[in-house]
LUMKOL-392619 format. One line per 5 residues: their letters; for each residue x, y, z of C-alpha. Coordinates in Angstrom, 2 decimals, padded with zeros to 5 digits. Example, Ala and Ser with C-alpha at 12.3 -4.5 7.8 and 13.67 -1.06 7.14 Angstrom:
2
AS	012.30/-004.50/007.80 | 013.67/-001.06/007.14
***
This chain:
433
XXXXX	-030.90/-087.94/-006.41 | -033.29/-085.07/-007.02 | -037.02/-085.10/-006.73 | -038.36/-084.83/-010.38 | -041.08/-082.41/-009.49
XXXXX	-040.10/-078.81/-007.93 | -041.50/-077.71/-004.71 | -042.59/-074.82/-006.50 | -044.40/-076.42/-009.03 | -046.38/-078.77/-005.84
XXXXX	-047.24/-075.17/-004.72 | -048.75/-074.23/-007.75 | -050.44/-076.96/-008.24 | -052.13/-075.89/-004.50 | -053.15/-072.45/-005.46
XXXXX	-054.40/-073.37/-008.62 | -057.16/-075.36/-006.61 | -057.95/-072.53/-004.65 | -058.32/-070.25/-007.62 | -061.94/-070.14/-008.08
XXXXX	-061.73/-069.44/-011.71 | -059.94/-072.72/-012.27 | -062.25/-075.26/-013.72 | -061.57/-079.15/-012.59 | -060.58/-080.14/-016.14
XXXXX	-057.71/-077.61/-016.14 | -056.60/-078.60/-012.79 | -056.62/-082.27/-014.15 | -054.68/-081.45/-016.96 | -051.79/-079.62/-015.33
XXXXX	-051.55/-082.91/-012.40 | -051.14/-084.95/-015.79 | -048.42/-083.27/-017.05 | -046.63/-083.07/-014.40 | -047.27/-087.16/-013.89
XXXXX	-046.07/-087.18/-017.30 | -042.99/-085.17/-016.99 | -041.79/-087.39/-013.80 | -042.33/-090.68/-016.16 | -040.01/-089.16/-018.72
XXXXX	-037.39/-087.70/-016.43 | -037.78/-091.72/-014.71 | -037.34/-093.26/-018.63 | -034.44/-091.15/-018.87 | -032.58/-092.46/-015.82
XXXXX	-033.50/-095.69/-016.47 | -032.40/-095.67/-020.17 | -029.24/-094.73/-018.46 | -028.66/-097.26/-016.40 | -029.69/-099.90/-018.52
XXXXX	-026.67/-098.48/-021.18 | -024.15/-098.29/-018.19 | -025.36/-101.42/-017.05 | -024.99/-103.37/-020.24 | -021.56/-101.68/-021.36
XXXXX	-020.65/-103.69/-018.14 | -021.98/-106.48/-018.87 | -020.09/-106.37/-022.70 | -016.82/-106.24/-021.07 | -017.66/-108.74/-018.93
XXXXX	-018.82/-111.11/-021.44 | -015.42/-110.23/-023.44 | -013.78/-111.52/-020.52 | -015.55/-114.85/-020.58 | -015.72/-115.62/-023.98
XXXXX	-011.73/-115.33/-023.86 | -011.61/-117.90/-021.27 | -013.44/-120.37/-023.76 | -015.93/-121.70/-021.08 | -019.38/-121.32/-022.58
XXXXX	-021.56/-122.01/-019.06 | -019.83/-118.92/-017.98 | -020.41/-116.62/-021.11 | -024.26/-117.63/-022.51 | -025.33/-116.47/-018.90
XXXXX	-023.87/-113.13/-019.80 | -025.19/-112.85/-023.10 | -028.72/-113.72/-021.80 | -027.95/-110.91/-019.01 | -027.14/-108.71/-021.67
XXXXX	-030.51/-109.25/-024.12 | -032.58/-108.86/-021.28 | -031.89/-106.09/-020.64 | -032.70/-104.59/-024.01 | -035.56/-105.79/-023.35
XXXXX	-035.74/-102.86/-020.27 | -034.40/-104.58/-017.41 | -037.85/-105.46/-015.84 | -037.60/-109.11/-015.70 | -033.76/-110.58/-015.55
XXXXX	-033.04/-114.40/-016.05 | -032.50/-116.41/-013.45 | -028.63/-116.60/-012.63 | -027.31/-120.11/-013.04 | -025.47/-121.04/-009.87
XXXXX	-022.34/-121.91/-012.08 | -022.06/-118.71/-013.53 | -019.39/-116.10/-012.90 | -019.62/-114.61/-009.61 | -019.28/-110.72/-011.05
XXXXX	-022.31/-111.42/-012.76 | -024.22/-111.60/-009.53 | -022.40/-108.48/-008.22 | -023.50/-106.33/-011.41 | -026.71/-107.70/-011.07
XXXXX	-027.21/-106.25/-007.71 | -025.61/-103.00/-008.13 | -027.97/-102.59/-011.17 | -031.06/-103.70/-008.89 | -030.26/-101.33/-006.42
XXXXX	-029.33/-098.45/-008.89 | -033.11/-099.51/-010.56 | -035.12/-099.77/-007.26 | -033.56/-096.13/-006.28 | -035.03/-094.60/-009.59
XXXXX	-038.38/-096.25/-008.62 | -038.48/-095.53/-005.47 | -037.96/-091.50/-006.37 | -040.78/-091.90/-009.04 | -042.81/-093.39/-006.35
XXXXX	-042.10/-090.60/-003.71 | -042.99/-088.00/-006.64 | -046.06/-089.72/-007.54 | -047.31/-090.15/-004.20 | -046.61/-086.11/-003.60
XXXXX	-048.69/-085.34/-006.60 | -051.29/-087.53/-005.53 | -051.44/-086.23/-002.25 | -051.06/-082.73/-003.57 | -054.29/-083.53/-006.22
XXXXX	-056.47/-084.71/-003.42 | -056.24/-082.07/-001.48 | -056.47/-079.82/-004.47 | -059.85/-081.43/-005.59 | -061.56/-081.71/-002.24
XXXXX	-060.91/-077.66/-001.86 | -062.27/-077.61/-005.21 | -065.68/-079.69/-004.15 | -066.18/-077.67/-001.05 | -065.84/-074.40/-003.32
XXXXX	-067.93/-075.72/-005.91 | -071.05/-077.04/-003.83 | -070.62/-073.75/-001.44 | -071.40/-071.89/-005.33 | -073.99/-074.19/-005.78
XXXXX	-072.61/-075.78/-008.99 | -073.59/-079.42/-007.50 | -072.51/-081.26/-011.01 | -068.86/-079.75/-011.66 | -068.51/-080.30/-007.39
XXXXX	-069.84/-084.03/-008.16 | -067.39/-084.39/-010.88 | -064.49/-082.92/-008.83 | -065.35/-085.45/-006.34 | -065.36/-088.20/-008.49
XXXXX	-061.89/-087.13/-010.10 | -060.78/-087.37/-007.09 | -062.07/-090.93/-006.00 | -060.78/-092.38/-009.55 | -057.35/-090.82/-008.71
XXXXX	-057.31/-092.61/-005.33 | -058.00/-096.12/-007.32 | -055.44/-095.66/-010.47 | -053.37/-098.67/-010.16 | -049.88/-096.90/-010.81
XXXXX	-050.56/-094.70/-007.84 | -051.77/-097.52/-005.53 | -048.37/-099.27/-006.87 | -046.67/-096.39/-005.97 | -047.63/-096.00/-002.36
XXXXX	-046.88/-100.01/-002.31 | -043.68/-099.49/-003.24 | -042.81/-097.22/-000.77 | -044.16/-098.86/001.77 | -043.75/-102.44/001.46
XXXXX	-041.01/-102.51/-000.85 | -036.96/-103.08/-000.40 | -034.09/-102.17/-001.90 | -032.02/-105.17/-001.31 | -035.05/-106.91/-002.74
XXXXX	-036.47/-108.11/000.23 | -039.84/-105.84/001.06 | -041.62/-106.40/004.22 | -043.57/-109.90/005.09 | -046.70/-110.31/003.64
XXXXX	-048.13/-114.01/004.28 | -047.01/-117.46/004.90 | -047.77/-120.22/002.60 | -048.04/-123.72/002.27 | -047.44/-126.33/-000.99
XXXXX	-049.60/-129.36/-001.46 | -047.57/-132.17/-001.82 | -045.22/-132.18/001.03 | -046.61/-129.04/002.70 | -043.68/-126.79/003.36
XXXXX	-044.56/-124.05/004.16 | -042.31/-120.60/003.67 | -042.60/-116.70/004.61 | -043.09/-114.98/001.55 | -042.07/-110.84/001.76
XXXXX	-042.90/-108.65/-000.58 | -040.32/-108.36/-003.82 | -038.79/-104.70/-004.81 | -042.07/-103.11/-005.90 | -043.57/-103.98/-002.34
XXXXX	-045.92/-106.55/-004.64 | -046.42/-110.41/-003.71 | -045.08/-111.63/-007.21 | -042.97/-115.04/-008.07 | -039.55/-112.93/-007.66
XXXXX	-040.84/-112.49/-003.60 | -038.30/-113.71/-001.58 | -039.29/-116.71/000.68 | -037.96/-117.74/003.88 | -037.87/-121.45/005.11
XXXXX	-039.79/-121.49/008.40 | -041.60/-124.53/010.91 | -045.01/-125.28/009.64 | -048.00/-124.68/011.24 | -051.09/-126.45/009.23
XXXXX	-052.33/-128.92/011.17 | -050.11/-130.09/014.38 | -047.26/-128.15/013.52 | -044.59/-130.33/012.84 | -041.18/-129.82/010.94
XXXXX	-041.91/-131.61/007.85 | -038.77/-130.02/006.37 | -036.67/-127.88/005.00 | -037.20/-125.90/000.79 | -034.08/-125.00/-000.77
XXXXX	-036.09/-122.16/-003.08 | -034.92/-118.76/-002.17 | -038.04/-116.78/-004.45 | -041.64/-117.99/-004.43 | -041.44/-118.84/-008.11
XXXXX	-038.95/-121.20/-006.89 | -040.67/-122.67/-004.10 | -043.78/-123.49/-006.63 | -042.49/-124.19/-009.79 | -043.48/-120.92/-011.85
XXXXX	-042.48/-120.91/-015.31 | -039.21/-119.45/-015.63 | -037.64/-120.53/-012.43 | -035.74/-123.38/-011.01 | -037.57/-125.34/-009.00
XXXXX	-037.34/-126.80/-005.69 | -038.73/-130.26/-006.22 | -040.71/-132.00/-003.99 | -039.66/-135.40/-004.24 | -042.71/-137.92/-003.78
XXXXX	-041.09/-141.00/-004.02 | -037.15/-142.72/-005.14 | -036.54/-145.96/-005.34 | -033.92/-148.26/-006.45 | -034.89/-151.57/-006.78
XXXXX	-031.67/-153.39/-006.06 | -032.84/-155.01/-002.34 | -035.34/-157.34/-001.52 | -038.78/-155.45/-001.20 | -041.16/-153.85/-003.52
XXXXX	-040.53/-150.11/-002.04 | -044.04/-150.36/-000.87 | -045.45/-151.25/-004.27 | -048.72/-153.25/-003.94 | -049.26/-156.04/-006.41
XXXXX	-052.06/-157.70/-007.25 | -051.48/-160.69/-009.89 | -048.19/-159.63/-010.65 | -045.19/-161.39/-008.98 | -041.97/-159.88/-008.18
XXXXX	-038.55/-161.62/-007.94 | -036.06/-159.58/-006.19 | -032.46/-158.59/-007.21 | -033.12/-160.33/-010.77 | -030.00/-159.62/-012.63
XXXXX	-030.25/-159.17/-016.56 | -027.50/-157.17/-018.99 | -025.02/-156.75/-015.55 | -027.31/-154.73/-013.77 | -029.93/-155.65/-010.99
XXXXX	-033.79/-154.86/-010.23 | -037.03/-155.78/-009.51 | -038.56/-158.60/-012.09 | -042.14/-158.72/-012.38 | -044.31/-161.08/-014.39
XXXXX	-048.46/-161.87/-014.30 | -049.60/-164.95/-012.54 | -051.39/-167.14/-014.53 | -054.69/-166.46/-015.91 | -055.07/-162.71/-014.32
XXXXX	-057.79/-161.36/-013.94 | -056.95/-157.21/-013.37 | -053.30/-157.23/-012.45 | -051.62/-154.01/-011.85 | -049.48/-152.32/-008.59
XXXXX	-050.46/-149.21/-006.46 | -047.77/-146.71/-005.32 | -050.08/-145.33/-002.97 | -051.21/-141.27/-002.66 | -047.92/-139.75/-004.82
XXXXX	-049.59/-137.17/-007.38 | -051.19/-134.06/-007.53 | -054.67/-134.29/-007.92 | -057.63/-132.08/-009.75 | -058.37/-129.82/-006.49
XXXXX	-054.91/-129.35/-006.22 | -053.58/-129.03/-009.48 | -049.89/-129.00/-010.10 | -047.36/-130.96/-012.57 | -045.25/-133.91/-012.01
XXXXX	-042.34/-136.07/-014.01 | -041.66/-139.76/-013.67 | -038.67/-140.81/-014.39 | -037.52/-144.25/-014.14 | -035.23/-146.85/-015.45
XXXXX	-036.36/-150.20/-016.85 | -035.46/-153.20/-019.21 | -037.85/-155.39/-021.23 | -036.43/-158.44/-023.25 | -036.86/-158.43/-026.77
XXXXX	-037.82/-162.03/-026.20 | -041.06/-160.21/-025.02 | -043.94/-161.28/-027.16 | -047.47/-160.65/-025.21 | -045.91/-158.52/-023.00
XXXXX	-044.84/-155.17/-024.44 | -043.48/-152.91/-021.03 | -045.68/-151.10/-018.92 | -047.44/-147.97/-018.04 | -047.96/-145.40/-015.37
XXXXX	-052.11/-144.44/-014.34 | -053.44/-141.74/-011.86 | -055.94/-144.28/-010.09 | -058.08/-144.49/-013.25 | -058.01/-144.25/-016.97
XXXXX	-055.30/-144.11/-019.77 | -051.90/-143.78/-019.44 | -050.48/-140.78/-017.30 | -049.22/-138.54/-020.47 | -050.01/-140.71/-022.82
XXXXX	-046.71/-142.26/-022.07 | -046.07/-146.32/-022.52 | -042.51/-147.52/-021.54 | -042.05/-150.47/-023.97 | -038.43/-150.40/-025.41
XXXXX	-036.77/-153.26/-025.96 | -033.83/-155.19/-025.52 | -031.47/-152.63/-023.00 | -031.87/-150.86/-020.01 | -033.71/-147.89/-020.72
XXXXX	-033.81/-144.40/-018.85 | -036.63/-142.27/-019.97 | -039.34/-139.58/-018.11 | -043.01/-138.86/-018.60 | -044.06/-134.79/-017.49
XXXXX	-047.91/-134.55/-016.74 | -050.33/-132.40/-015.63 | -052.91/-133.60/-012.47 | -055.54/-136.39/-014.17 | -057.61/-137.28/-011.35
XXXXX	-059.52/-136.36/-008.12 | -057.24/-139.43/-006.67 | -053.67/-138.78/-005.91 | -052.85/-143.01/-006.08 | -050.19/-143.88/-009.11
XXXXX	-050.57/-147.06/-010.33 | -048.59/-149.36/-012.11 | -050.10/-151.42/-015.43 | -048.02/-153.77/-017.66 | -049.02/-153.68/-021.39
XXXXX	-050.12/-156.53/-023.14 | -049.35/-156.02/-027.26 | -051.96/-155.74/-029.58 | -053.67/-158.99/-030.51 | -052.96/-160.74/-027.74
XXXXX	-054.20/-161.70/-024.23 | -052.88/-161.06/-020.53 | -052.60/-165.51/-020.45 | -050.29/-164.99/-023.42 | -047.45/-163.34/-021.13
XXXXX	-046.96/-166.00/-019.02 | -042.65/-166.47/-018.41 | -042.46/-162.79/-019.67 | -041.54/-159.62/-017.54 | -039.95/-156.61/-017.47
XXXXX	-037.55/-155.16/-014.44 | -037.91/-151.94/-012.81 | -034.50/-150.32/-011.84 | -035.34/-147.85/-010.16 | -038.10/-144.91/-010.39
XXXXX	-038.60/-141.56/-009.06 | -041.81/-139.19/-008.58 | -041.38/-135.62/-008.36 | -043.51/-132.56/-007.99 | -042.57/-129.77/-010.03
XXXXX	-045.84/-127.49/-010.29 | -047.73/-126.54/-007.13 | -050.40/-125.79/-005.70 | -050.41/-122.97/-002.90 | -052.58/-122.32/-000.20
XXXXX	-052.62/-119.12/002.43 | -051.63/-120.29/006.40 | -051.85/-116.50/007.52 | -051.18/-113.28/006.45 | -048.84/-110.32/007.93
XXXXX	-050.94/-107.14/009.19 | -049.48/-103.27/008.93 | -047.42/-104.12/011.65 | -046.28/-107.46/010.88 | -048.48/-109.57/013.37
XXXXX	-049.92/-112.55/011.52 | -053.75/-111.82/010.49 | -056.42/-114.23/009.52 | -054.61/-117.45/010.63 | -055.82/-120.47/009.27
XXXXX	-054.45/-124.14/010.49 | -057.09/-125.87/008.79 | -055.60/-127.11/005.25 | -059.26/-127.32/004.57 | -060.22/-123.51/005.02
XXXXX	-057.10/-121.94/003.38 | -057.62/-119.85/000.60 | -055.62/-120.72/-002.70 | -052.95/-118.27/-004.10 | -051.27/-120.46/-006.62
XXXXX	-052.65/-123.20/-008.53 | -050.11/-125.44/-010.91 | -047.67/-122.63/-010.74 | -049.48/-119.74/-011.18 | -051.25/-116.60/-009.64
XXX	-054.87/-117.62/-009.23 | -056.73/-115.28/-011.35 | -058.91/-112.76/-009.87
***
């Protein structure tokens, strides 16, 4: 592919710094043309693409919607509005979707990042070309005497070195990959279960939620393998909005044996494998006369410092015998119910899920049981309800910085200490800075 910008118009752009008669102004407004020229000539190829790209994907979806199989054609169709939209930020493809829809995707990536990358390469010459243009200009200028226009050259020139879609540029084509995959940039570790992964730098040689991340041993603290992430971008690996996440999974119980699954009661009783409606679980009732009677899962959530989003989900049955005793509830250590959520319907087993943001400095969940309105906690007495099962799961994290790669790759400014690591990502997203 051609450069957009000639060599003889870089050459120009050299003498016309040299030509004393040349004010700084001028010389700024030929470098913007020609800036502006390569973004048109880059619109152009893109708006090509993106109509080769999509004809593709209509025969494509054709194809599928013949077959009759709708999980295979709506990822198509979403393909295909996206990229009306320009191409810049593609769904996420669903892992049952058809397999050519993966291979256009990544001959359109590559065919994108290539018109990019020559942008880039022009942009960077121009730059590059500008600099040198203005600092032959200063030294001219203050040599005259004409200290103002030589201050103003130099400050052109010190703006142009901090323009963000030239700093982006030179990122690009240094950091950045065409199979998507740039060079490593840091490695990071999730609150919660504290995997940590090696995050590269995406396509535009940024750190962004479509990085890819690699699953490696961690090193907070002593080291150990704590295990393995399934998440293949960073979005992934801490729950950005948009992408699939790889869960962390807190806590899963079924309560079908004869133990609490390291629930802690205090005034409530359990009776294990209690059968009710051909199905088995934990039965739990108040003692009599309680005085504060709840359960303590222990250290599962999220908390404040460490922001991030959970779901509980769990399974349950309360009788509609039930007077006093109207189901139960879910806390973060203190407070009202986590989501505002009470689990209190009657008369079947019930499967149902509460989605919640961090509450509390504490991570503890804790368990209530609702007494109904008008009545007392002594009023209960011979009701329960029956937990079947229950699972906590982090879905929005919290992300802290273990180290960071150098020019070269060697890690720089390592940090063990979970204490003294610098946040990235809080509850999903980019801290803002």
């Amino acid at each position: 592919m051609r450069h957009f910008i000639t060599l003889t118009a870089l050459l120009a752009l050299s003498v016309a710094a040299t030509a004393t008669a040349a004010p700084v102004d001028r010389l700024r407004q030929s470098f913007d043309q020609r800036c502006e020229q390569a973004a048109t000539e880059r619109d152009t190829q893109l708006d090509k693409l993106n109509a080769s790209y999509r004809g593709a994907l209509e025969r494509l979806l054709e194809k599928t919607k013949a077959s009759g199989k709708l999980d295979a054609a709506l990822p198509v169709h979403q393909e295909i509005e996206a990229v009306k939209q320009g191409g810049a930020k593609l769904p996420e493809i669903p892992t049952d979707a058809p397999g050519e829809l993966s291979q256009l995707r990544t001959k359109y990536q590559d065919g994108r990042y290539q018109i990019l990358k020559t942008h880039a390469a022009t942009l960077v010459g121009l730059a590059d070309t500008m600099d040198a243009a203005l600092k032959a200009r200063e030294a001219e200028l203050t040599k005259a005497g004409k200290l103002k226009d030589a201050v103003f050259a130099r400050d052109t020139r010190e703006s142009l070195a901090k323009d963000r879609d030239f700093l982006a540029a030179r990122d690009l084509l240094k950091l950045g990959g065409s199979s998507g995959k740039g060079k490593p940039a840091m490695q990071l570790r999730r609150y919660g279960d504290n995997l940590e992964v090696l995050v590269y730098y995406d396509r535009m040689g940024k750190v962004s939620m479509d990085s890819p991340v690699e699953n490696i041993r961690e090193k907070t603290g002593e080291g150990k393998e704590l295990g393995d992430t399934k998440a293949l971008t960073l979005g992934e690996f801490v729950g950005a909005k948009g992408y699939t996440v790889d869960p962390y999974v807190a806590y899963h119980k079924v309560f079908d044996k004869g133990d609490t699954g390291g629930l802690l009661l205090s005034e409530i009783v359990p009776e294990f494998r209690y059968e009710v409606e051909k199905s088995k679980g934990m039965k739990l009732s108040l003692k009599p006369k309680p005085l504060n009677p709840y359960g303590s899962f222990g250290p599962l959530l999220p908390t404040h410092v460490a922001k991030g989003t959970f779901r509980i989900s769990t399974r349950y049955f309360v009788p509609k015998a039930n007077r006093a005793l109207a189901g139960f509830r879910f806390v973060q250590h203190v407070g009202g119910a986590i989501g505002g959520m009470k689990f209190q319907e009657k008369g079947r087993w019930v499967t149902d899920e509460v989605i919640a943001e961090s509450a509390h400095d504490a991570p503890t969940l804790r368990f209530y049981l609702n007494i109904a309105d008008g009545r007392k906690a002594h009023d209960a007495v011979g009701e329960y309800v029956v937990l079947g099962d229950l699972k906590v799961e982090h879905l929005k994290f919290t992300a802290y910085v273990q180290q960071r790669a150098g020019e070269s790759g060697k890690p720089e400014n390592v940090q063990n200490d979970p204490l003294l690591q610098p946040v990235l990502i809080t509850n999903g997203e980019f801290v803002e800075k």
